[in-house]
C-alpha positions as MATLAB code, in Angstrom:
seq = 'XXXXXXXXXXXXXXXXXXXXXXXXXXXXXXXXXXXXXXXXXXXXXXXXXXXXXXXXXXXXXXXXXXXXXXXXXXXXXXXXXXXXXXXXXXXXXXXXXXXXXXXXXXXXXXXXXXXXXXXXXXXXXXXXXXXXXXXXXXXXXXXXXXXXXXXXXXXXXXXXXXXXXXXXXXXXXXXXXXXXXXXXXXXXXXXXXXXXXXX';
ca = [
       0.000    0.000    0.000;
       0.937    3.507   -0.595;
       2.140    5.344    2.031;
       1.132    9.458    1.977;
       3.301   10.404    4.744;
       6.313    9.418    2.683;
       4.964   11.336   -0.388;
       5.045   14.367    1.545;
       8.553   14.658    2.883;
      10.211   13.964   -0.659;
       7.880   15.770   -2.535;
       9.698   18.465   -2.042;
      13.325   16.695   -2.849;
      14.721   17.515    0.301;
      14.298   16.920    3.951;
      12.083   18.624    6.472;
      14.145   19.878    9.527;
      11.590   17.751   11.716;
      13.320   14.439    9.614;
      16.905   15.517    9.850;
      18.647   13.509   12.858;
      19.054   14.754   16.332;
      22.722   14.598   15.916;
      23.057   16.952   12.733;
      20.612   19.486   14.280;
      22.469   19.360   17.811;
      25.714   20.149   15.917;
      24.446   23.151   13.589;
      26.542   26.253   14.781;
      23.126   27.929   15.666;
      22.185   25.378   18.022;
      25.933   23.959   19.185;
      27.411   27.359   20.377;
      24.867   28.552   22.719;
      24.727   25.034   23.985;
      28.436   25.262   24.551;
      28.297   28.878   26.213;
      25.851   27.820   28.965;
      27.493   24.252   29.291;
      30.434   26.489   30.276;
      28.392   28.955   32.188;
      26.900   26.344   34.515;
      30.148   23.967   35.066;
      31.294   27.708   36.487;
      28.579   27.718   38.961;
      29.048   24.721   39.928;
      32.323   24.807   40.806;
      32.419   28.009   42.697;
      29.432   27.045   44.707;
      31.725   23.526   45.882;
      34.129   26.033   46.538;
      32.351   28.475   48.251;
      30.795   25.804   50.627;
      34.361   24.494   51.597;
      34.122   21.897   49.023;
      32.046   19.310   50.844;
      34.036   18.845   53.490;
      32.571   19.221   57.372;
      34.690   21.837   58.997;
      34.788   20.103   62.223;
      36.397   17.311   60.726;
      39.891   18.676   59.504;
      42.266   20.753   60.818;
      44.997   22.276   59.090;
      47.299   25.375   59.991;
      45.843   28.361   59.093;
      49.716   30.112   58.786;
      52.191   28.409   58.861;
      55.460   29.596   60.579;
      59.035   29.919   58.425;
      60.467   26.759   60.315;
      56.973   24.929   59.653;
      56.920   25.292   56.066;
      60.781   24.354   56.127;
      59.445   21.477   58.052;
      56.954   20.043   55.429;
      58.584   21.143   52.400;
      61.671   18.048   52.039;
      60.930   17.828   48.507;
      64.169   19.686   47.628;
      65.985   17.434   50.009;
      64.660   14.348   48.857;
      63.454   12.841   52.041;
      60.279   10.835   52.266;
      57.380   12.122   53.543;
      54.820    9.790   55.346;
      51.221    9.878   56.883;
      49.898    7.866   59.867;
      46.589    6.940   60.598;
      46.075    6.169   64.386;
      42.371    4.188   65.069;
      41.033    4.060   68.231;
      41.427    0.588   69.981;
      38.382    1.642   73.032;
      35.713    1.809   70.084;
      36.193   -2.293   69.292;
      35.979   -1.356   65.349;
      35.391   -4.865   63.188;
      38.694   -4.778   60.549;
      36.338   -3.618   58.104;
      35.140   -1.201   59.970;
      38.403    0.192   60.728;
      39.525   -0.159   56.648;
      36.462    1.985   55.881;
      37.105    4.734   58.578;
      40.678    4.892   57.375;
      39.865    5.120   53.665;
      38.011    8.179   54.763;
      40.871    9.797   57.022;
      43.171    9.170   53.915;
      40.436   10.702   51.557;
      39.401   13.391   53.763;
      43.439   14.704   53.975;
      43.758   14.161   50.371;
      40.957   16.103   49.794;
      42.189   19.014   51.925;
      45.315   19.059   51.016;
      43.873   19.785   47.309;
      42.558   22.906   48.578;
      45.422   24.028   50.725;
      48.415   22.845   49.951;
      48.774   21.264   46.898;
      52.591   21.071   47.046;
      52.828   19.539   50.140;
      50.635   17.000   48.509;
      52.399   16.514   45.150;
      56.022   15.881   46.997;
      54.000   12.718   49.120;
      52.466   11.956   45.764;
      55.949   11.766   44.372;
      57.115    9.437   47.129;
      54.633    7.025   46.598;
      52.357    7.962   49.313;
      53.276    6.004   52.267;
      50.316    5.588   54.737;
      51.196    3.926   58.140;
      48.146    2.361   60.790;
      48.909    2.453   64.100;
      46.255    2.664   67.129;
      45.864    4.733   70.382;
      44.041    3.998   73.741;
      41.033    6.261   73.894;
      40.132    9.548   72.651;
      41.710   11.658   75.210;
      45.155   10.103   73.505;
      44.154   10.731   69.992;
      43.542   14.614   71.080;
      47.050   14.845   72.491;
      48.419   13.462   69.843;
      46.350   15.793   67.662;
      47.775   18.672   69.462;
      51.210   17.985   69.188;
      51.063   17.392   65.788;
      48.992   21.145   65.084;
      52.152   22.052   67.123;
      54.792   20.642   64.642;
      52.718   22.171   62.300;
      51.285   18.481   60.742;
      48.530   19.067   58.660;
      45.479   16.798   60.766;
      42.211   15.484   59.553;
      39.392   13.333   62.271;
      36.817   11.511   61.139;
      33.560   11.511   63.061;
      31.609    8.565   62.226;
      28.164    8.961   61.062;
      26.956    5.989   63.614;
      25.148    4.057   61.287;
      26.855    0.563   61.909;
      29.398   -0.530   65.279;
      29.846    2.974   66.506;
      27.608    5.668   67.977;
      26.898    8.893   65.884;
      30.071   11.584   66.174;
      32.623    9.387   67.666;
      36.494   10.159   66.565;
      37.548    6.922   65.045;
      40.715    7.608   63.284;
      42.815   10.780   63.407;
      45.561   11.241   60.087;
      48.563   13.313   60.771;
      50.447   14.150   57.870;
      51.870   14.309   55.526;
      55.274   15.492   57.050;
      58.806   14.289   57.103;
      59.526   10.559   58.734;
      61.391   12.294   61.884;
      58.590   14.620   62.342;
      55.765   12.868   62.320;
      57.577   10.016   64.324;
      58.435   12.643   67.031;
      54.408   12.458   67.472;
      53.563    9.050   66.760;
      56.791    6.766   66.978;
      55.959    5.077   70.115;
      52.454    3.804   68.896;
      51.937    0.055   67.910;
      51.347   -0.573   64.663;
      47.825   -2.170   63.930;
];
């Protein structure tokens, strides 16, 4: 049978703009550009607005040295010198974390320095980078032990990040399971946490 829908879009010879495909439309200067433009326009937003809102991360969660003294940033810059830099994670042994537990709440300490270290001090984090990023697990008593050692190493000026569990599974909502220190040079951030086990 003869089909008059056909007959109507090649009367003509040539194709209506409703038959063309959505690919060769979508790529017509008239419609590509402006597409581009606000593409570009709202990956902008975007991005300032993570920015803006500290990029995600909770503010009580991190610390990091707001300024840095002359002999700190000597401290954590050994790049030139060529000496390893290191970070330790130290997990609290009174919170009785399962080992995958404690895996997970380390993968976010390491994630959660990583992550601020990309905002602040992206140097710091390309010389670890460059050394392979050595990660050491040791634990501490209680949480009055992980705040000392916290202390001391905002004192050595150690870049710090704590991460308070969200209490969903083995531990209660806001508890401190795992404190990172680092990264820092191996005599530096063993003068804070050289006498811990490892885990």
């Amino acid at each position: 049978m003869h089909n008059p829908k056909r007959n109507l879009s090649r009367s003509s010879g040539k194709l209506r703009k409703s038959d063309e495909p959505w690919l060769a439309m979508s790529l017509r200067p008239e419609n590509f550009l402006p597409g581009v433009v606000i593409g570009f326009l709202f990956g902008l937003f975007v991005d300032f607005s993570f920015f803006s809102r500290g990029g995600g991360a909770s503010k009580d969660n991190s610390s990091m040295p707001p300024a840095l003294s002359r002999k700190q940033s000597e401290s954590l810059s050994s790049g030139a010198t060529g000496e390893e830099l290191k970070v330790v994670l130290v997990v609290r042994q009174d919170l009785k974390m399962g080992a995958g537990k404690i895996a997970s709440q380390c993968a976010h300490a390491a994630t959660g320095l990583y992550a601020e270290l990309s905002q602040r001090n992206r140097s710091l984090l390309r010389q670890w980078e460059q050394f392979g990023q050595a990660k050491i697990v040791v634990s501490c008593k209680n949480q009055q032990e992980m705040n000392k050692l916290k202390e001391m190493a905002d004192r050595c000026g150690l870049p710090t990040f704590v991460v308070s569990d969200a209490g969903r599974t083995q531990v209660q909502s806001g508890s401190r399971t795992v404190l990172a220190i680092g990264p820092g040079k191996k005599a530096d951030v063993d003068s804070v946490t050289g006498k811990l086990r490892l885990l």
